[in-house]
C-alpha positions as CSV (number, residue, x, y, z in Angstrom):
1,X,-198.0,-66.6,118.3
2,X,-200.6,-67.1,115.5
3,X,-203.4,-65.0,115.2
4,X,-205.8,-68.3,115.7
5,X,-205.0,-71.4,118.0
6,X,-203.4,-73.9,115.7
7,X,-206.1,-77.0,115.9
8,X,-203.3,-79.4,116.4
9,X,-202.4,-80.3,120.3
10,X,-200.9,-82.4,123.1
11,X,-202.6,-83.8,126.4
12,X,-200.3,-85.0,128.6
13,X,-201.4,-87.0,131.7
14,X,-199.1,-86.4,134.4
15,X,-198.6,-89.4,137.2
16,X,-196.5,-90.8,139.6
17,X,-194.9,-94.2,139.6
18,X,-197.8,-95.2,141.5
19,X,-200.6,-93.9,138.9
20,X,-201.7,-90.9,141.3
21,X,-202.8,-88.6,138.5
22,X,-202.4,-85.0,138.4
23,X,-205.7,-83.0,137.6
24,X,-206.3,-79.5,137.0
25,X,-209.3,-77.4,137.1
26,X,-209.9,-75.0,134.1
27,X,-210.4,-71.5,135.5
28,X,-212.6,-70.3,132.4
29,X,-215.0,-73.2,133.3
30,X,-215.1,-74.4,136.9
31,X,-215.7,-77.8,137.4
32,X,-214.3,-79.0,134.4
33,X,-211.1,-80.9,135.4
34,X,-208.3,-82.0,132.9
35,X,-204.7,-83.4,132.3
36,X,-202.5,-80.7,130.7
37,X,-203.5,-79.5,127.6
38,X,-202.2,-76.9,124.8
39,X,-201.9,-76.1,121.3
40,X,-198.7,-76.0,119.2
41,X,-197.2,-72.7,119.2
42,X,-196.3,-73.3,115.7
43,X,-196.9,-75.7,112.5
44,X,-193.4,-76.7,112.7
45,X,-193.2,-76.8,117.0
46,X,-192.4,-80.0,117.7
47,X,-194.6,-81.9,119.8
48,X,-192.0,-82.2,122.7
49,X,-191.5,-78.9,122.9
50,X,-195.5,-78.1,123.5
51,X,-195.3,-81.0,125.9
52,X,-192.7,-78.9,128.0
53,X,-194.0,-75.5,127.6
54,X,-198.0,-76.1,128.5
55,X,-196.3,-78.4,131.5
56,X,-194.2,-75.7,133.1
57,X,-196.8,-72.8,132.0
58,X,-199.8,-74.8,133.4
59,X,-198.5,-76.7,136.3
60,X,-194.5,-75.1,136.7
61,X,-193.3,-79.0,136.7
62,X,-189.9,-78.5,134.7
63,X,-189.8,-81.2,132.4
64,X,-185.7,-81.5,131.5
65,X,-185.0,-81.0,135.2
66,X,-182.9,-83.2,137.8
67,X,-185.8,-84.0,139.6
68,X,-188.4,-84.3,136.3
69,X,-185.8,-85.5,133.7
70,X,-186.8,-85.1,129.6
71,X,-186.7,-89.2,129.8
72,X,-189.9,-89.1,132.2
73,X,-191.9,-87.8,129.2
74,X,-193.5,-90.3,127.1
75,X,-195.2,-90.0,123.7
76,X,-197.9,-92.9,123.6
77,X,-198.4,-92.9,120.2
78,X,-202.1,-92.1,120.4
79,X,-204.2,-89.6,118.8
80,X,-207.8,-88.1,119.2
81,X,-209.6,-86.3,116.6
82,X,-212.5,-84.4,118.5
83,X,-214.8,-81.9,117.6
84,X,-214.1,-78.6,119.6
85,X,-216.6,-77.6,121.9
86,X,-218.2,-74.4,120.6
87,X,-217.6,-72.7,123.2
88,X,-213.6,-72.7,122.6
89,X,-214.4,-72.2,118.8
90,X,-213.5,-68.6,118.5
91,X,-209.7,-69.4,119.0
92,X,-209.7,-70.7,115.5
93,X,-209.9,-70.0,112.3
94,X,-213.3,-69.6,110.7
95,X,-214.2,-72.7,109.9
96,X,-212.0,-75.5,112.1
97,X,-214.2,-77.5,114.0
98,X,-211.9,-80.4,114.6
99,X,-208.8,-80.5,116.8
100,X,-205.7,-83.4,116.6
101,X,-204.9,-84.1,120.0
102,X,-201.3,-85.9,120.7
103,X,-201.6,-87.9,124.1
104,X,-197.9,-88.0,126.1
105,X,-197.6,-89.8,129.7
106,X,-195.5,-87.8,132.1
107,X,-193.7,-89.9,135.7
108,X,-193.2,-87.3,138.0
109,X,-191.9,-88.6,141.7
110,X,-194.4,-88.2,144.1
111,X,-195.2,-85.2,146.5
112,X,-193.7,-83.0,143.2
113,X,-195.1,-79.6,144.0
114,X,-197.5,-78.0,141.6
115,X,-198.1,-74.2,141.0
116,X,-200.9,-73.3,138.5
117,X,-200.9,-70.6,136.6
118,X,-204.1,-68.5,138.4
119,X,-205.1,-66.7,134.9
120,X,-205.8,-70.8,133.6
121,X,-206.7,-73.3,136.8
122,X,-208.0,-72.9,140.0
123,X,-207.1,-76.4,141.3
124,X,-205.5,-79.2,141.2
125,X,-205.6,-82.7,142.5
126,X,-203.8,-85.6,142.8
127,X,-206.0,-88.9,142.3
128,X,-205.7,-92.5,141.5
129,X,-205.9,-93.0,138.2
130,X,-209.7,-94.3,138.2
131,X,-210.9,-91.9,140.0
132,X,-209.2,-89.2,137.6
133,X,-210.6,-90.6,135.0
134,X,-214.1,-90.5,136.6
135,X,-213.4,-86.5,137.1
136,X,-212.4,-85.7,133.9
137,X,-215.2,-83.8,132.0
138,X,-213.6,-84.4,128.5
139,X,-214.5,-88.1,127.0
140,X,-210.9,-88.0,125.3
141,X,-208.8,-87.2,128.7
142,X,-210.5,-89.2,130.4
143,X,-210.1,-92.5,127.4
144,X,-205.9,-91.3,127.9
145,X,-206.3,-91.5,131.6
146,X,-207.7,-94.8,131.3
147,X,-205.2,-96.2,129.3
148,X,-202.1,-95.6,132.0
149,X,-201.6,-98.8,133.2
150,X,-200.8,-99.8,129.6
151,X,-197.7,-97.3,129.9
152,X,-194.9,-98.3,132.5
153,X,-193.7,-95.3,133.9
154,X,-190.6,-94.0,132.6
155,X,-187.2,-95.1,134.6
Protein backbone atom coordinates (compact mmCIF):
# COMPACT_ATOMS: atom_id res chain seq x y z
CA UNK A 1 0.00 0.00 0.00
CA UNK A 2 1.47 3.46 -0.74
CA UNK A 3 2.67 5.56 1.73
CA UNK A 4 -0.16 8.31 0.69
CA UNK A 5 -3.81 7.56 -0.58
CA UNK A 6 -3.49 7.64 -4.37
CA UNK A 7 -5.98 10.71 -5.37
CA UNK A 8 -7.56 8.63 -8.00
CA UNK A 9 -10.95 6.60 -6.84
CA UNK A 10 -14.15 4.73 -7.57
CA UNK A 11 -17.75 5.34 -6.01
CA UNK A 12 -19.92 2.75 -6.70
CA UNK A 13 -23.66 3.08 -6.03
CA UNK A 14 -25.02 -0.18 -5.11
CA UNK A 15 -28.95 -0.88 -5.89
CA UNK A 16 -31.41 -3.29 -6.48
CA UNK A 17 -33.36 -3.90 -9.62
CA UNK A 18 -35.86 -1.80 -8.08
CA UNK A 19 -33.47 1.38 -7.37
CA UNK A 20 -33.39 0.72 -3.43
CA UNK A 21 -29.96 2.16 -2.85
CA UNK A 22 -27.59 0.97 -0.45
CA UNK A 23 -26.08 3.70 1.97
CA UNK A 24 -23.50 3.53 4.42
CA UNK A 25 -22.59 5.66 7.35
CA UNK A 26 -18.84 6.77 7.71
CA UNK A 27 -17.67 5.76 11.16
CA UNK A 28 -14.91 8.64 11.33
CA UNK A 29 -17.76 11.20 10.70
CA UNK A 30 -21.29 10.14 11.84
CA UNK A 31 -23.95 11.37 9.94
CA UNK A 32 -22.25 11.51 6.85
CA UNK A 33 -23.80 8.88 4.60
CA UNK A 34 -22.23 7.55 1.28
CA UNK A 35 -22.22 4.94 -1.61
CA UNK A 36 -19.00 2.85 -1.56
CA UNK A 37 -16.03 4.58 -1.92
CA UNK A 38 -12.00 3.82 -2.10
CA UNK A 39 -8.87 4.76 -3.58
CA UNK A 40 -6.81 2.60 -5.98
CA UNK A 41 -4.45 0.41 -4.27
CA UNK A 42 -2.06 1.09 -6.98
CA UNK A 43 -1.28 3.47 -10.20
CA UNK A 44 -1.65 0.48 -12.36
CA UNK A 45 -4.90 -1.27 -10.18
CA UNK A 46 -7.39 -1.45 -12.38
CA UNK A 47 -10.51 0.21 -11.64
CA UNK A 48 -12.57 -3.14 -11.48
CA UNK A 49 -10.44 -4.48 -9.18
CA UNK A 50 -10.95 -1.33 -6.61
CA UNK A 51 -14.57 -1.67 -7.41
CA UNK A 52 -14.48 -5.38 -5.87
CA UNK A 53 -12.13 -4.86 -3.12
CA UNK A 54 -13.75 -1.47 -1.30
CA UNK A 55 -17.26 -3.54 -2.11
CA UNK A 56 -16.42 -6.72 -0.14
CA UNK A 57 -14.09 -4.68 2.46
CA UNK A 58 -16.83 -2.02 3.01
CA UNK A 59 -20.11 -3.79 2.70
CA UNK A 60 -18.81 -7.98 2.36
CA UNK A 61 -21.15 -8.08 -0.95
CA UNK A 62 -18.83 -10.41 -3.14
CA UNK A 63 -18.90 -8.98 -6.36
CA UNK A 64 -17.86 -12.21 -8.82
CA UNK A 65 -20.16 -14.39 -6.80
CA UNK A 66 -23.27 -16.67 -7.92
CA UNK A 67 -25.54 -14.53 -6.27
CA UNK A 68 -23.67 -10.93 -7.11
CA UNK A 69 -22.09 -12.00 -10.53
CA UNK A 70 -18.85 -9.62 -12.02
CA UNK A 71 -21.68 -8.79 -14.99
CA UNK A 72 -23.89 -6.83 -12.12
CA UNK A 73 -20.97 -4.21 -11.97
CA UNK A 74 -21.23 -1.37 -14.22
CA UNK A 75 -18.71 1.28 -15.15
CA UNK A 76 -20.93 4.50 -16.14
CA UNK A 77 -18.48 6.14 -17.75
CA UNK A 78 -18.55 9.23 -15.51
CA UNK A 79 -16.06 11.09 -13.59
CA UNK A 80 -15.86 13.74 -10.78
CA UNK A 81 -12.99 15.92 -10.13
CA UNK A 82 -13.54 17.33 -6.45
CA UNK A 83 -11.60 19.03 -4.13
CA UNK A 84 -10.87 16.86 -1.03
CA UNK A 85 -12.31 18.00 2.08
CA UNK A 86 -9.47 19.08 4.32
CA UNK A 87 -10.23 17.10 6.74
CA UNK A 88 -9.18 13.82 4.67
CA UNK A 89 -6.16 15.84 3.34
CA UNK A 90 -3.50 14.28 5.33
CA UNK A 91 -3.88 10.87 3.40
CA UNK A 92 -2.08 12.49 0.59
CA UNK A 93 0.71 13.66 -0.61
CA UNK A 94 1.72 17.24 0.26
CA UNK A 95 0.18 19.12 -1.99
CA UNK A 96 -2.89 17.05 -3.75
CA UNK A 97 -6.01 18.78 -3.21
CA UNK A 98 -8.00 17.20 -6.02
CA UNK A 99 -9.28 13.69 -6.16
CA UNK A 100 -10.60 11.69 -9.65
CA UNK A 101 -13.51 9.86 -8.75
CA UNK A 102 -14.67 6.91 -11.20
CA UNK A 103 -18.63 6.31 -10.66
CA UNK A 104 -19.64 2.30 -11.26
CA UNK A 105 -23.47 1.17 -10.71
CA UNK A 106 -23.68 -2.16 -8.88
CA UNK A 107 -27.49 -4.58 -9.15
CA UNK A 108 -27.45 -6.52 -6.27
CA UNK A 109 -30.92 -8.77 -5.85
CA UNK A 110 -32.81 -7.57 -3.12
CA UNK A 111 -32.76 -8.54 0.73
CA UNK A 112 -28.63 -9.07 -0.15
CA UNK A 113 -27.25 -9.05 3.36
CA UNK A 114 -24.78 -6.38 4.24
CA UNK A 115 -21.93 -6.60 6.86
CA UNK A 116 -19.83 -3.38 7.39
CA UNK A 117 -16.70 -3.37 8.31
CA UNK A 118 -17.11 -1.64 12.20
CA UNK A 119 -13.46 0.07 12.02
CA UNK A 120 -15.25 2.22 8.61
CA UNK A 121 -19.32 2.42 8.97
CA UNK A 122 -21.69 2.29 11.57
CA UNK A 123 -24.79 1.87 9.36
CA UNK A 124 -26.32 1.22 6.61
CA UNK A 125 -29.59 1.70 4.78
CA UNK A 126 -31.36 0.73 2.13
CA UNK A 127 -33.53 3.66 0.40
CA UNK A 128 -35.18 4.58 -2.71
CA UNK A 129 -33.01 6.14 -4.80
CA UNK A 130 -34.37 9.90 -4.10
CA UNK A 131 -34.34 9.62 -0.90
CA UNK A 132 -30.52 8.36 -0.98
CA UNK A 133 -29.67 10.95 -2.78
CA UNK A 134 -31.29 13.48 -0.34
CA UNK A 135 -29.07 11.63 2.49
CA UNK A 136 -26.02 11.75 0.90
CA UNK A 137 -23.70 14.48 2.41
CA UNK A 138 -21.20 14.46 -0.56
CA UNK A 139 -22.65 16.79 -3.65
CA UNK A 140 -20.77 14.16 -6.04
CA UNK A 141 -22.54 10.86 -4.61
CA UNK A 142 -25.33 12.25 -4.36
CA UNK A 143 -25.21 13.85 -8.50
CA UNK A 144 -24.24 9.55 -9.19
CA UNK A 145 -27.19 8.61 -7.14
CA UNK A 146 -29.28 10.76 -9.12
CA UNK A 147 -28.37 9.71 -12.26
CA UNK A 148 -29.56 5.73 -11.68
CA UNK A 149 -32.47 5.63 -13.54
CA UNK A 150 -30.31 6.51 -16.53
CA UNK A 151 -28.46 3.02 -16.01
CA UNK A 152 -30.65 -0.19 -16.45
CA UNK A 153 -29.67 -2.54 -14.08
CA UNK A 154 -27.43 -5.16 -15.23
CA UNK A 155 -29.18 -8.68 -16.30
Amino acid sequence: MPAHKIPESVLVVIHTPALDVLLIERADKPGYWQSVTGSKDAIDEPLIDTCVREVVEETGIAIGSAAVPLSALRDWQLANIYEIYPVWRHRYAPGVTHNTEHVFGLTVPAGTPVTLSPREHLHHAWLPWREAADRCFSPSNAEAVLQLPRFPPAP
